[in-house]
C-alpha positions as CSV (number, residue, x, y, z in Angstrom):
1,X,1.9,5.9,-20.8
2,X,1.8,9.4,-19.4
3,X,-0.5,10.5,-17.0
4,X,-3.4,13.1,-17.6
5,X,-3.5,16.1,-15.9
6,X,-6.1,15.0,-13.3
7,X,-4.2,11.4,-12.6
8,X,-1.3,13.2,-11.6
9,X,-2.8,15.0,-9.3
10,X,-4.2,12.3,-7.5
11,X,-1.1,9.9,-7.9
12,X,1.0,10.6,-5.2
13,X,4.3,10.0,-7.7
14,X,7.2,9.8,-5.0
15,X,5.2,6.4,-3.7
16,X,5.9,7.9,0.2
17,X,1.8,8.2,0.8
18,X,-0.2,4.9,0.4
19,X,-4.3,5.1,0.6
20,X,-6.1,2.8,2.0
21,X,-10.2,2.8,1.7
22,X,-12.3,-0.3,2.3
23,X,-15.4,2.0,1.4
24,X,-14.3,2.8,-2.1
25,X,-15.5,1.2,-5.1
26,X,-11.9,0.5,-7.0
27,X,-9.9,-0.5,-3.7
28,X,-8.0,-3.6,-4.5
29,X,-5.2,-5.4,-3.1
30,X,-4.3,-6.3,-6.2
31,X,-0.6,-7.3,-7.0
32,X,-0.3,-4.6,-9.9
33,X,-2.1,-1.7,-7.6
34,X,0.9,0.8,-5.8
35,X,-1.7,2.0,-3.5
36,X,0.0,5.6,-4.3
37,X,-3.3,6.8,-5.9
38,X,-6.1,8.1,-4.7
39,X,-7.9,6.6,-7.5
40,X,-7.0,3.5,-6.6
41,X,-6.5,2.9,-3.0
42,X,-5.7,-0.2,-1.2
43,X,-8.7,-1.9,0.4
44,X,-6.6,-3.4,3.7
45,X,-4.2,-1.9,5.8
46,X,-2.3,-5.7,5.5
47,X,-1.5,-4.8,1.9
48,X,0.0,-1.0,3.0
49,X,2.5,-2.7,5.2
50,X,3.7,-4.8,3.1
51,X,4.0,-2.6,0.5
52,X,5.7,-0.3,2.8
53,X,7.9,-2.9,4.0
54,X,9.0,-3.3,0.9
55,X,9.6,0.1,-0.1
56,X,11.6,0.3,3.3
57,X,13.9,-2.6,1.8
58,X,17.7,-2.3,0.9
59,X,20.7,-4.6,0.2
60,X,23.2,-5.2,2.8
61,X,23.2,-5.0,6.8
62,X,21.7,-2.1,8.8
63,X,21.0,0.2,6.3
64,X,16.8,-0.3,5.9
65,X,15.1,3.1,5.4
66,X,12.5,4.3,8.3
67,X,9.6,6.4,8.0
68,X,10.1,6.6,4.5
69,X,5.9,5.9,4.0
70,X,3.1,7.1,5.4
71,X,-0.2,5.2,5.4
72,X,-3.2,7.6,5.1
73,X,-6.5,5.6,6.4
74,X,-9.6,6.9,5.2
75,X,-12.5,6.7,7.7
76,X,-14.3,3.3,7.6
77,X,-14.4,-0.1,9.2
78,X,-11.2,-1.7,8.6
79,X,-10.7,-5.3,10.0
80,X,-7.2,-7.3,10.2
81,X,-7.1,-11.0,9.2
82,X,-4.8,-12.5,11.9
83,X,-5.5,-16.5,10.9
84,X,-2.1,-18.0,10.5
85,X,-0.8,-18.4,7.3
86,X,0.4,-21.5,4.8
87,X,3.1,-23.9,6.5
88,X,5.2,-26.4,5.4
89,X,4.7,-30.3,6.2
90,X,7.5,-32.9,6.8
């Protein structure tokens, strides 16, 4: 589907920016959002890293990109979840 003239200007199309805004209305962490869009920004910075990290990612030893992302917060109150995650049980 190609983009209009006005969502590719706010789609940042290389995926190197992502947004993140907890004040905006269509934030989502949603699994099908790139957080490259203005548009549609990420609503934690949790979901930007891992997107990132996963940008970052390539096959094979030693050879993971750096700085290849840049996270742009937009002003707000942004709070971290720290509470440990799922483990397995013997």
């Amino acid at each position: 589907m190609p983009l209009n003239k006005l969502e590719n200007f706010i789609k940042n199309t290389e995926g190197r920016i992502l947004y993140v805004n907890p004040n905006d209305l269509d934030a989502t962490d949603s699994i099908n959002n790139q957080g490259n869009s203005l548009a549609q920004p990420f609503k934690t910075v949790q979901r930007a890293l891992l997107e990132s990290a996963r940008f970052s990612y390539l096959k094979g030893n030693n050879n993971d990109i750096t700085e290849k992302t840049t996270i742009l917060l937009f002003p707000g109150e942004h709070s971290i979840d720290n509470r440990p995650g799922h483990a397995i049980k013997d």
